[in-house]
DRENKENU-33405 format. One line per 5 residues: for each residue z, x, y of C-alpha. Coordinates in steps of 0.1 Angstrom, whole numbers, padded with zeros to 4 digits. Layout:
Z X Y  ...
// end
This chain:
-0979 0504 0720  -0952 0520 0743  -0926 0493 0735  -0927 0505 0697  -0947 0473 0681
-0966 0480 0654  -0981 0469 0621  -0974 0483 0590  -1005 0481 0564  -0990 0489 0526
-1013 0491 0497  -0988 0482 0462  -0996 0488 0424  -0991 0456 0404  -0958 0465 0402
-0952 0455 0440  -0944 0493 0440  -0955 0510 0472  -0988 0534 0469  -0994 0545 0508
-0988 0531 0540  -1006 0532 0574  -0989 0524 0610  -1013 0513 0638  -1000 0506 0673
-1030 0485 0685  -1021 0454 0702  -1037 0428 0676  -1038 0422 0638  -1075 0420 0636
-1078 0448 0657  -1058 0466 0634  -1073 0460 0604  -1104 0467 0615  -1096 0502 0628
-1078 0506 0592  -1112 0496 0578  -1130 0523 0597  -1107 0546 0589  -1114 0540 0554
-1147 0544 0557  -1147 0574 0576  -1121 0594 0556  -1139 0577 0526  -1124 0553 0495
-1121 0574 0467  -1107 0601 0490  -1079 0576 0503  -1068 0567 0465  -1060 0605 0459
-1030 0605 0483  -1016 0568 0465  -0978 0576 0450  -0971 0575 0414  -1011 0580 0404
-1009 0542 0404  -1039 0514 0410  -1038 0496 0442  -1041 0458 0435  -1027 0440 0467
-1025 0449 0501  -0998 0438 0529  -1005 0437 0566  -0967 0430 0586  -0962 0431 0620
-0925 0450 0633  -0911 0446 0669  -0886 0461 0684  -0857 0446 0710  -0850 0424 0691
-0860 0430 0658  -0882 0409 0644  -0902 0417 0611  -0931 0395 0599  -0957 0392 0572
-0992 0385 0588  -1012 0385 0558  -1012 0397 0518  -1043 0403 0502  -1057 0416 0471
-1069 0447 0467  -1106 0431 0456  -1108 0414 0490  -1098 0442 0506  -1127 0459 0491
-1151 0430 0503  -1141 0433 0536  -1146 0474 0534  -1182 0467 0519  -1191 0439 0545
// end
């Protein structure tokens, strides 16, 4: 978006420390998610856990949404990393 918006889509370890990180500038959450989920399985899973920090196992993943003027920061969903999985298999 040209105003700056964004979501932010983290993947943690089970340590709620942060693996990777993806920004999309689409104008909805589902929209994002679903073009994360593409991305996913066009760049392909096992590829994607290759570039996690620390070596570490994904288990939950965040979706927030981050505005700017003014600055507003919120969570629009947390998953885990199983039904993230469902949702890349469905």
């Amino acid at each position: 978006m040209k105003n700056g918006n964004h979501f932010i889509i983290s993947i943690h370890d089970e340590k709620n420390r942060l693996l990777n990180f993806e920004r999309i500038s689409l104008k909805t959450a589902d929209g994002s998610y679903n073009h994360f989920i593409n991305f996913i399985k066009s760049y392909g899973l096992e590829n994607y856990k290759h570039s996690f920090n620390l070596g570490g196992i994904a288990t939950t993943l965040k979706m927030q949404h981050i505005s700017f003027e003014p600055y507003n920061e919120k969570m629009v969903f947390i998953k885990s990393f199983d039904e993230f999985l469902a949702d890349l298999n469905a």
